[in-house]
C-alpha positions as CSV (number, residue, x, y, z in Angstrom):
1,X,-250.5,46.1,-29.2
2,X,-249.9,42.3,-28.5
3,X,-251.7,39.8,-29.9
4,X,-253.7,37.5,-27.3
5,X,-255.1,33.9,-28.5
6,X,-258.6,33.6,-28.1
7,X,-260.7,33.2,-24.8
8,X,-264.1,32.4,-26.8
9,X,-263.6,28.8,-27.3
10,X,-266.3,26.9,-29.0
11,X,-268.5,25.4,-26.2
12,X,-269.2,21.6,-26.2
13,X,-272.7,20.9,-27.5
14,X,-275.0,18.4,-25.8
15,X,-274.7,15.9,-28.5
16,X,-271.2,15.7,-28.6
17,X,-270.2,18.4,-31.3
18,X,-268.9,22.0,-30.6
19,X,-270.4,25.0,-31.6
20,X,-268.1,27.9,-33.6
21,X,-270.3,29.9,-35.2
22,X,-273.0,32.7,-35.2
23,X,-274.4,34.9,-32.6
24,X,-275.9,32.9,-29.7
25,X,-279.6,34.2,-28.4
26,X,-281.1,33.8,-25.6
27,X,-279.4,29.7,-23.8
28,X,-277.1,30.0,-26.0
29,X,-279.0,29.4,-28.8
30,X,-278.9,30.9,-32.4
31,X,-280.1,34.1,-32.7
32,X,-283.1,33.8,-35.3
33,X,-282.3,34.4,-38.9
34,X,-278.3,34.6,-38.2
35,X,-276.8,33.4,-41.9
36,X,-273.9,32.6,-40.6
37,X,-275.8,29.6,-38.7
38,X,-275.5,26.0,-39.2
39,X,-277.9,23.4,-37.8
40,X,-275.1,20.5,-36.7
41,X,-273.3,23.0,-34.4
42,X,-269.3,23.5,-35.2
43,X,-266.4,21.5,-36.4
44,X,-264.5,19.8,-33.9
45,X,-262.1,21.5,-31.8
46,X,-258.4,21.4,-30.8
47,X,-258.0,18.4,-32.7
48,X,-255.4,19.3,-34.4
49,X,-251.6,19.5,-33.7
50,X,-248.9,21.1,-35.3
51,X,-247.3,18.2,-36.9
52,X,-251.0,16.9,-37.7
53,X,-251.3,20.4,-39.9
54,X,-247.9,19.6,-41.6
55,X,-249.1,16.2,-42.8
56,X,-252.0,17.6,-44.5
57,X,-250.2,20.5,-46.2
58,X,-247.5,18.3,-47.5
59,X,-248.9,15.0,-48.0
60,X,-251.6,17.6,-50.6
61,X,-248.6,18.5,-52.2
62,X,-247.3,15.0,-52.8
63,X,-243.6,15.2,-52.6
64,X,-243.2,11.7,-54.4
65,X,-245.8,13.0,-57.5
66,X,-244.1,16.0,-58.0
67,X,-240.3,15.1,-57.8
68,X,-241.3,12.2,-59.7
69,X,-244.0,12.9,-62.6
70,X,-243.5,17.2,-62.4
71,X,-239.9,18.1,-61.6
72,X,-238.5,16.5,-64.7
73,X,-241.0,18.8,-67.1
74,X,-239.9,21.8,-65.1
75,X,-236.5,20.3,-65.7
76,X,-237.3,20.3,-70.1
77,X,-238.7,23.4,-69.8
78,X,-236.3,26.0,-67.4
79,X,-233.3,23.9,-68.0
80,X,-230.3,23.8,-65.4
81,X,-232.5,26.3,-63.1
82,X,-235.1,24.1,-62.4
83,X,-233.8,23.8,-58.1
84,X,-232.9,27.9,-57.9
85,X,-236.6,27.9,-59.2
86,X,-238.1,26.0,-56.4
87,X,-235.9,27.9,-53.6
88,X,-237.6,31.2,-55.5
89,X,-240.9,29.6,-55.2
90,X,-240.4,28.5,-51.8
91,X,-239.2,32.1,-50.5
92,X,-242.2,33.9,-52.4
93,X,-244.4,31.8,-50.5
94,X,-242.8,32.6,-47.3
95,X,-243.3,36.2,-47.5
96,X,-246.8,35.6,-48.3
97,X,-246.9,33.2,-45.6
98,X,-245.8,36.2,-42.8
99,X,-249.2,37.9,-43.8
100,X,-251.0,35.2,-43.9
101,X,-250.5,33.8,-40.9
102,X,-250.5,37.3,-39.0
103,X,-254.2,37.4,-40.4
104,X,-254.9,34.0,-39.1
105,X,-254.5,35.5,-35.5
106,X,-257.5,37.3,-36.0
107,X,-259.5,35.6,-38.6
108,X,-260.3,32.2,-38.2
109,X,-263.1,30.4,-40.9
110,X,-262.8,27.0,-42.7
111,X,-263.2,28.9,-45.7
112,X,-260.0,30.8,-45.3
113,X,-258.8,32.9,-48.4
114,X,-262.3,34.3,-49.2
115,X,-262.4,34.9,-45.5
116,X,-259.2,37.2,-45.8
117,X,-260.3,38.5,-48.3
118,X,-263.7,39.9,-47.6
119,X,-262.1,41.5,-43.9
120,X,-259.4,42.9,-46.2
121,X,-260.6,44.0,-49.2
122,X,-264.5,44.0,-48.8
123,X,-267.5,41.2,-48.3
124,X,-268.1,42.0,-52.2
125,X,-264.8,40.9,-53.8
126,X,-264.7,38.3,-50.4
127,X,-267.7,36.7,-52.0
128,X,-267.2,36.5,-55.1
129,X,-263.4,34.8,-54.2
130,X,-265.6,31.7,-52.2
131,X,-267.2,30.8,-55.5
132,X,-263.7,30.6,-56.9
133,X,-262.2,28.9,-54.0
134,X,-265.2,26.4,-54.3
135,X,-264.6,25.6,-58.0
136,X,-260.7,25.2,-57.6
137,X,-260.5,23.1,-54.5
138,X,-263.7,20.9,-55.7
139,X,-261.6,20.3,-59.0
140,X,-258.5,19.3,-57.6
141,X,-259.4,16.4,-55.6
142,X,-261.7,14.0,-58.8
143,X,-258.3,15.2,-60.8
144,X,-255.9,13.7,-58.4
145,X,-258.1,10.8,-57.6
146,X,-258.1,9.9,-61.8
147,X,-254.2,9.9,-61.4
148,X,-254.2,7.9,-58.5
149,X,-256.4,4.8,-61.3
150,X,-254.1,6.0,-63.7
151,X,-251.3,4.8,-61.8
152,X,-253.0,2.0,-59.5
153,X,-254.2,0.6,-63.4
154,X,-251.3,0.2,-65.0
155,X,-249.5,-1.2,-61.4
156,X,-252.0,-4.0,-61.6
157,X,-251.8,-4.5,-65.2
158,X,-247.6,-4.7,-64.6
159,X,-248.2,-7.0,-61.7
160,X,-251.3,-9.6,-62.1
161,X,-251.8,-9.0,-66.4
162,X,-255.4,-7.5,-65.6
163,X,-256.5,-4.7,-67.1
164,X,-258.8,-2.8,-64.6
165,X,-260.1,0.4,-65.9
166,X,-258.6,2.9,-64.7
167,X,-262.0,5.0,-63.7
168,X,-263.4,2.0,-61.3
169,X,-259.7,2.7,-59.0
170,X,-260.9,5.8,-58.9
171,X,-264.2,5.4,-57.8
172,X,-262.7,2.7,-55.2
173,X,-260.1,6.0,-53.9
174,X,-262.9,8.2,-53.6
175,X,-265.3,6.3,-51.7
176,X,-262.2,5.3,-49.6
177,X,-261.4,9.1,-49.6
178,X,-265.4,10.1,-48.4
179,X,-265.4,7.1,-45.6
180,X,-262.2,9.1,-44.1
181,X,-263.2,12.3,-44.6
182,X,-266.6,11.4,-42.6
183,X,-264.7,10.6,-39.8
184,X,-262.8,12.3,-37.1
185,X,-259.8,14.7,-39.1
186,X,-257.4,12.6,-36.9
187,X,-257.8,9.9,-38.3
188,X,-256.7,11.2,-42.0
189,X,-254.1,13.0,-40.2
190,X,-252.5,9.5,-39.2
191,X,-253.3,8.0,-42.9
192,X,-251.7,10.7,-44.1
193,X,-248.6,10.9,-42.1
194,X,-248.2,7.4,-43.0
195,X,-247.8,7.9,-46.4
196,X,-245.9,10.9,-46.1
197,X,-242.9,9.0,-44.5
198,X,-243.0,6.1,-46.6
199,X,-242.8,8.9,-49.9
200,X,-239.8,10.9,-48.4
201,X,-238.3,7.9,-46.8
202,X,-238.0,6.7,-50.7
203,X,-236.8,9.8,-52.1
204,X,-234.1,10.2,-49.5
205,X,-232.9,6.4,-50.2
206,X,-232.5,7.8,-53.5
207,X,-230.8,10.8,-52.6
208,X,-228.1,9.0,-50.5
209,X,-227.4,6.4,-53.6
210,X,-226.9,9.1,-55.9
211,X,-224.3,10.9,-53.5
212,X,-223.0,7.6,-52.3
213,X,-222.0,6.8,-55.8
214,X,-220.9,10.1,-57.6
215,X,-220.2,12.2,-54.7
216,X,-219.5,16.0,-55.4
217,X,-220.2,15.2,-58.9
218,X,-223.9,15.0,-58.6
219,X,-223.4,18.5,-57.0
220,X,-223.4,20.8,-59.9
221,X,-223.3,24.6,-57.9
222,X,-224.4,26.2,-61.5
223,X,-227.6,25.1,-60.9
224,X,-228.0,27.9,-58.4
225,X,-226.8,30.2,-60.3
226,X,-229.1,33.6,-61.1
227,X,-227.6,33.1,-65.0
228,X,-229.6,29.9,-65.3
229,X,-232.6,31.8,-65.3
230,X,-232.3,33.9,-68.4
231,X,-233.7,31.1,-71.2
232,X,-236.8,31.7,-72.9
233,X,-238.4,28.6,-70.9
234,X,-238.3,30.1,-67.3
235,X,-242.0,31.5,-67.2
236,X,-243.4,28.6,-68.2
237,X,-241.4,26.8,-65.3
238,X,-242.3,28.9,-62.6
239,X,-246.0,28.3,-63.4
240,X,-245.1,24.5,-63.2
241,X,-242.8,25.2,-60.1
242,X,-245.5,27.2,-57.9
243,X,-248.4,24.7,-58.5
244,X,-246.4,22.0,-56.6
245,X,-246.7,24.0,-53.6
246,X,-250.0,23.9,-54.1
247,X,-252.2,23.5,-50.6
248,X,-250.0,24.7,-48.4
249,X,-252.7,27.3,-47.2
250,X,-254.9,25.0,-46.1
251,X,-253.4,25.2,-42.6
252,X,-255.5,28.1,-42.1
253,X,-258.5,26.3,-43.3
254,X,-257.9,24.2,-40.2
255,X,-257.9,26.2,-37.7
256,X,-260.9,26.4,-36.6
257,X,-260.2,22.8,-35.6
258,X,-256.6,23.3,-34.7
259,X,-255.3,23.5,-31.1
260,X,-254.1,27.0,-30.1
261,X,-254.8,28.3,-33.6
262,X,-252.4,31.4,-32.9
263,X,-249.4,29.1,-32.6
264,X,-250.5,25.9,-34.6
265,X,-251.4,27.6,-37.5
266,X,-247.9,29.8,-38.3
267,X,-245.8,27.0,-37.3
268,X,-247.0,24.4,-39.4
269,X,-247.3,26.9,-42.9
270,X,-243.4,28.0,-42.2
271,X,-242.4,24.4,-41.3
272,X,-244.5,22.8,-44.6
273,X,-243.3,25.7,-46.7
274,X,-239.4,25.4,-45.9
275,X,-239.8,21.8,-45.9
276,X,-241.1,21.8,-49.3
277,X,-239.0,24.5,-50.6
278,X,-235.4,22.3,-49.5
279,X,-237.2,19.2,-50.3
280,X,-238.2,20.1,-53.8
281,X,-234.9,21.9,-54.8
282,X,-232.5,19.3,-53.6
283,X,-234.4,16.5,-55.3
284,X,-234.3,18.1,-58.4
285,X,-230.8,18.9,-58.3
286,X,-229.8,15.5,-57.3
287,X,-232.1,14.0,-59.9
288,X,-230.2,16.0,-62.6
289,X,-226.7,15.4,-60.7
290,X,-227.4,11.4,-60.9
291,X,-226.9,12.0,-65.0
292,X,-225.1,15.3,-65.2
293,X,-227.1,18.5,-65.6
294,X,-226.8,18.7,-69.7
295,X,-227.5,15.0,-70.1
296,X,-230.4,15.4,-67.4
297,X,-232.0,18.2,-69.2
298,X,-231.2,16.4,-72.2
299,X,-232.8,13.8,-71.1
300,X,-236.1,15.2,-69.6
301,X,-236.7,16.6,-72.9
302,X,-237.0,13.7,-74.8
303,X,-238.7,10.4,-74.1
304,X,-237.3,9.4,-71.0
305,X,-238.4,12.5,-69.4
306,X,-240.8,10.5,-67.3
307,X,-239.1,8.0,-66.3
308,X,-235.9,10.5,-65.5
309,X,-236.8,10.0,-61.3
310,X,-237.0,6.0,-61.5
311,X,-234.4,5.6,-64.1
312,X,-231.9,7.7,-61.0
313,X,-233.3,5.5,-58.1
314,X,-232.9,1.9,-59.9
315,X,-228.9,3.4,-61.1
316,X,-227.8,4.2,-58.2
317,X,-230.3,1.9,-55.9
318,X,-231.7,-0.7,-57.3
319,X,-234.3,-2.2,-59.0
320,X,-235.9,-2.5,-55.6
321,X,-236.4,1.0,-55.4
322,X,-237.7,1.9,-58.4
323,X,-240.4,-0.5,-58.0
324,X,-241.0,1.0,-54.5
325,X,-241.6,4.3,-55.6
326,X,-243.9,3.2,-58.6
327,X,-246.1,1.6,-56.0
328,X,-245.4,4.9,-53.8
329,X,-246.7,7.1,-56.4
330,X,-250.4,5.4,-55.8
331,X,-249.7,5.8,-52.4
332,X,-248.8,9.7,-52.5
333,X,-252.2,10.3,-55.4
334,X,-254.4,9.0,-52.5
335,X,-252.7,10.6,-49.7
336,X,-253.0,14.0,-51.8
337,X,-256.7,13.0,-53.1
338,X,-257.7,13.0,-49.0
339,X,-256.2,15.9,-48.2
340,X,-257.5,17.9,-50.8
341,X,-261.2,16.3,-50.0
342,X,-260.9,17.3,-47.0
343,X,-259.6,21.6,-47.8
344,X,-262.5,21.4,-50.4
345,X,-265.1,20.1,-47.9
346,X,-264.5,23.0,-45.4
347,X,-265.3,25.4,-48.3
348,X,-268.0,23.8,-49.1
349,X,-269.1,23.7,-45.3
350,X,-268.0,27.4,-45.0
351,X,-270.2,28.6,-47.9
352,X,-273.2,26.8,-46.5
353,X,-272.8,27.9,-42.7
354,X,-272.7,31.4,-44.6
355,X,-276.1,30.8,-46.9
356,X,-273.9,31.2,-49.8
357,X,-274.6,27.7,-50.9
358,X,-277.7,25.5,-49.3
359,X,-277.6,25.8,-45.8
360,X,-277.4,21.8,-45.2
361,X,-273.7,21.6,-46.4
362,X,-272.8,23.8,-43.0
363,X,-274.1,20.8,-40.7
364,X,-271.7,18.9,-38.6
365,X,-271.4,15.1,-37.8
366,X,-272.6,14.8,-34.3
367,X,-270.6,11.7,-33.8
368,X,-267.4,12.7,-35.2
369,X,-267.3,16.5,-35.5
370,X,-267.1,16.2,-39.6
371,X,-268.9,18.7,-42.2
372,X,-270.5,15.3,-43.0
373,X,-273.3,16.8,-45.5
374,X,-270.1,18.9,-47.4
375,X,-268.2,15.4,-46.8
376,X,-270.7,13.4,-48.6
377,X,-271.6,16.3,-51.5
378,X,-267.8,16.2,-52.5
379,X,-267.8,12.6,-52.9
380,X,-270.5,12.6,-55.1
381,X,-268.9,15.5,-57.0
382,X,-265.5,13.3,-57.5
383,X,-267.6,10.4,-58.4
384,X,-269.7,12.4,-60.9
385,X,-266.4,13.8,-62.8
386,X,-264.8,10.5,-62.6
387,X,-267.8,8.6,-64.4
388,X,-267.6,11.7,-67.3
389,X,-264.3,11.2,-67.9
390,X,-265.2,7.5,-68.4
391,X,-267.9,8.6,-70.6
392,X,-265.8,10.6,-72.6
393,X,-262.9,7.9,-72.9
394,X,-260.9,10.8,-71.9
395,X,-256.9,10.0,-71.0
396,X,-256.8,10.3,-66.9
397,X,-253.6,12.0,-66.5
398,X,-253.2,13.9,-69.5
399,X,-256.6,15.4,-69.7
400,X,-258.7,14.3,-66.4
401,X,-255.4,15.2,-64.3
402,X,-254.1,18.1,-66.1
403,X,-257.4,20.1,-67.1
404,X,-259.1,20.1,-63.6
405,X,-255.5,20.6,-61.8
406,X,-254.9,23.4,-64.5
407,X,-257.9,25.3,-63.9
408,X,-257.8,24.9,-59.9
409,X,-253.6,25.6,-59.8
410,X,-254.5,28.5,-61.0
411,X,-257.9,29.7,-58.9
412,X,-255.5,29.4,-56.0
413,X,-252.7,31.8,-57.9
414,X,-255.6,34.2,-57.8
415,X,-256.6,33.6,-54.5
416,X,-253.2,33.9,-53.3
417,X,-252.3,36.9,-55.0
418,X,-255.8,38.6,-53.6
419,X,-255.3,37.4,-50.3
420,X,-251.8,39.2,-50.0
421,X,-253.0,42.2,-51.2
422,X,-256.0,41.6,-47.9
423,X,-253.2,41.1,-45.0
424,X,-251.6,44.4,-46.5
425,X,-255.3,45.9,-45.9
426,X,-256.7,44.3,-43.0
427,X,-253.2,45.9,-40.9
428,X,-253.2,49.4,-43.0
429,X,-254.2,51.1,-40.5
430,X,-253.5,49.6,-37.4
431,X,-250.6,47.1,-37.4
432,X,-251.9,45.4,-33.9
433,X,-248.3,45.3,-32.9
434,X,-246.9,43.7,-36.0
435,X,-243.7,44.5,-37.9
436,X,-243.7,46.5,-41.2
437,X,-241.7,43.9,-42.6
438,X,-244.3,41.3,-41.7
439,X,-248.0,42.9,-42.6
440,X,-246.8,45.6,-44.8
441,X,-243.5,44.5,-46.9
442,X,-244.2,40.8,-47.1
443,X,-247.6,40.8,-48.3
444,X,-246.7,43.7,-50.4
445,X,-244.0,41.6,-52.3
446,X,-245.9,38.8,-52.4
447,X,-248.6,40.2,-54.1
448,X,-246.6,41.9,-56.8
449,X,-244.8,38.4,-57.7
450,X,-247.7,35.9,-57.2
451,X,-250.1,38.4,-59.2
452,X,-246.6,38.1,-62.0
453,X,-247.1,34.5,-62.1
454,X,-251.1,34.4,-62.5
455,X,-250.7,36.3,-65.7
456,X,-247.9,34.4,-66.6
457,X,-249.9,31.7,-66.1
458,X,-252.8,32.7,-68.1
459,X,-250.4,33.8,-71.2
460,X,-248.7,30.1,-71.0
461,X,-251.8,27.8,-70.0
462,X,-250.8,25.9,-72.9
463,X,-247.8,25.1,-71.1
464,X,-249.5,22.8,-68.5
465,X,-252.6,21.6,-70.4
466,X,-251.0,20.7,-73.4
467,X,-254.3,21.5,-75.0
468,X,-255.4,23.7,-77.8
469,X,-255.9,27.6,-77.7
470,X,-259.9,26.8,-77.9
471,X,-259.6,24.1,-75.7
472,X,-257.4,26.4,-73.3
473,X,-260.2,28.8,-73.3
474,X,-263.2,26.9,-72.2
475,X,-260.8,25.5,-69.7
476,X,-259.9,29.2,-68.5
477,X,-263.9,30.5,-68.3
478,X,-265.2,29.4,-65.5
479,X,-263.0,31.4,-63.4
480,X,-263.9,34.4,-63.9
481,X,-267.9,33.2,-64.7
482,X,-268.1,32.2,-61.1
483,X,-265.8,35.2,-59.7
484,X,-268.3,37.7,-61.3
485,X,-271.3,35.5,-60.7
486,X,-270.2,35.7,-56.5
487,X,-270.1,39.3,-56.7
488,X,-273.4,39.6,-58.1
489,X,-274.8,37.7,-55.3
490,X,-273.1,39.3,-53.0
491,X,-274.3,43.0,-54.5
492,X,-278.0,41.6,-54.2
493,X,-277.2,40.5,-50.7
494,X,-276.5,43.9,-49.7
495,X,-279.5,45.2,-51.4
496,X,-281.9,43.5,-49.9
497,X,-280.5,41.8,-46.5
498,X,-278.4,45.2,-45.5
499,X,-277.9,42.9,-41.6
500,X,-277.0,40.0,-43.6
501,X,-274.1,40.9,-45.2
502,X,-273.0,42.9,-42.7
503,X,-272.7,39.1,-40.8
504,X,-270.9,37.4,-43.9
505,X,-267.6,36.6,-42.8
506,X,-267.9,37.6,-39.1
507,X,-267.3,34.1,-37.7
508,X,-264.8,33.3,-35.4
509,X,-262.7,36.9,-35.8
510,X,-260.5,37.7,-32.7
511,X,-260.3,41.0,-31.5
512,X,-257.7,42.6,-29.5
């Protein structure tokens, strides 16, 4: 059975806003007591493109950050196999991406992996995965934003002498982060865009110097090979490997806001996806082929580990460059702090068009089609962590950066992992036309590895906290408090609003 886009397009509202959710009464108003209500009418629709979707997904997974300030610890820690490691990352993700993207065909919801979930796997476990989804998304984005003052800070200090504190950058790239947010999704689109050109641009300026200068030298083929993989280090880097793919799912998040959702949304995951995969794999190998691969491993392990990136651009480039891509590194934290704002205020919006959290978050900007209430409760959020890590004189990338991006790196692992296991549910049955190899075999295999690398995660938290075993563990709780605390609610839903959790997740799902 073929799979036809939607005719049920969200109507235009009189004050300038669209409408995509619950059951319209009588003048196409909500029916009375439909949960699944907002008050502001429904995001924005067919704002945006393809290439507007790919800018979101990558610029959250910050191409600069990652090759610069996370590739050379997955370098210490899996050694020589640090780029087959990415590709492996990269091609997991695709099979889970085949699901996931079938799914988004008939599921669309701003809240998209605990929307999966509960049309896969039941409104119960659904539930109790939008708590999660809440907690790891909302921790991301105050985590990246302490990184970008950590960075921003110690820029100034290099440049002017001032010493700025590191949490008052912050606040400034939150409240910069909330204005944008507030306003039309285009508009971060093109801010984000921007800065993800200027980040690969640099990276592929130091690509070319490296090969200009040592040629097929810099290309060491072992690298790829499947041997590399046997150390005792190469759990720990997968863990490290997979979380800077992080955010590439939040194309479905967008699709309620996409344009032609059934194309948009499956052409800009596979495009971010392999984009990321090549991106991340080369750079690393090129990174370690600017030194040679035992020096670069060598080197990663010791003290010039973080400076391994800059140390390849200013050999082989220039001074110029590495200078450039210290400035670029602010530039990609605040890129990756908006687009992770933005994927946690649709959860939050989701939740509260649902009734799973107060009702207000699911109203809409009237003027510019934003979850404006969501918007504005995220920003306080950031702000609110921010000032605690203040409080606590706490170190903003070690601990700020690392705890909350731990804990949320993770959430999503699970998410992932329970959302693959969904697609292969939701088409059990009926496969509307799809390929085994697509809604059975994919998801299948992605579950099975992603679910690998949460528990592998768990065993080696250590590995990206760098914190204690008791610190580790009141890091690791709140996952599974809220996870268990959604399903309660969810259980006392159905007890005693049978017709309400029947509606719980029903928004915007296509039929054929």
């Amino acid at each position: 059975m073929s799979v036809q886009p939607s005719t049920a397009e969200p109507a235009a509202g009189a004050a300038g806003v669209t409408r995509a959710t619950g059951v319209a009464g009588a003048a196409g108003r909500p029916a009375p007591g439909d949960a699944g209500q907002d008050s502001g009418g429904g995001l924005s629709s067919g704002q945006i493109g393809t290439f507007d979707l790919v800018f979101f997904v990558v610029a959250a997974a910050a191409p600069l950050t990652v090759l610069a300030g996370v590739a050379p610890v997955a370098i210490a820690i899996g050694g020589p196999g640090a780029p087959l490691g990415y590709l492996i990352s990269g091609a997991l993700l695709v099979l889970f991406a085949a699901g996931f993207t079938a799914m988004s065909l008939y599921v669309r919801n701003a809240g998209a992996f605990y929307a999966y979930v509960a049309r896969g796997l039941g409104r119960t476990l659904g539930v109790g995965i939008a708590y999660v989804a809440v907690v790891s998304y909302n921790l991301i984005t105050p985590g990246v934003a302490a990184a970008f003052g950590y960075f921003a800070a110690g820029s100034v200090h290099d440049a002017t002498g001032a010493d700025i504190p590191w949490w008052v950058l912050s606040g400034v790239c939150v409240l910069a982060v909330g204005v944008l947010g507030w306003l039309r999704v285009t508009l971060s689109a093109k801010v984000l865009g921007v800065a993800l050109i200027l980040e690969v641009l640099t990276l592929l300026v130091m690509d070319g110097g490296i090969l200009g200068h040592r040629g097929t030298a810099a290309l060491d083929v072992h690298s790829f090979d499947p041997s590399t993989l046997a150390t005792g280090g190469i759990a720990g880097m997968f863990v490290i490997v997979i979380g800077a793919f992080t955010g590439f799912e939040a194309t479905a998040i967008y699709a309620e806001e996409a344009r032609e959702p059934s194309r948009t949304v499956p052409r800009a995951t596979f495009i971010a996806i392999g984009f990321l995969a090549l991106f991340y794999s080369v750079g690393a190998w090129l990174i370690m082929g600017a030194f040679g691969t035992d020096k670069a491993v060598a080197m990663a392990r010791a003290a010039a580990g973080p400076e391994l990136t800059f140390r390849a651009g200013e050999l082989y480039v220039g001074s110029w460059l590495s200078d450039t891509m210290h400035a670029l590194v602010i530039v990609s934290a605040f890129a990756a702090t908006l687009a992770f704002h933005n994927a946690a205020a649709r959860y939050l919006y989701a939740l509260g068009r649902e009734g799973l959290l107060p009702r207000r978050l699911g109203i809409v900007s009237a003027r510019h089609g934003s979850p404006g209430i969501a918007v504005s409760t995220q920003t306080v959020f950031n702000l609110l962590v921010i000032l605690v890590g203040a409080a606590l004189a706490a170190d903003p990338f070690s601990q700020v950066l690392i705890w909350t991006n731990s804990i949320a790196v993770l959430g999503i692992m699970v998410m992932q992992a329970l959302a693959a296991l969904a697609v292969w549910a939701f088409f059990r049955r009926d496969r509307r036309g799809m390929s085994a190899a697509r809604v059975v075999w994919s998801p299948l295999i992605a579950f099975a590895g992603l679910a690998l690398l949460t528990v592998l995660a768990v065993l080696h938290f250590g590995l990206l906290t760098g914190a204690s075993g008791t610190v580790n563990a009141v890091l690791l709780a709140p996952l599974p408090v809220v996870l268990a605390a959604g399903i309660c609610i969810a259980l006392r839903i159905r007890s005693r609003d049978p017709q309400r959790y029947a509606r719980l997740t029903n928004i915007d799902v296509e039929r054929d």
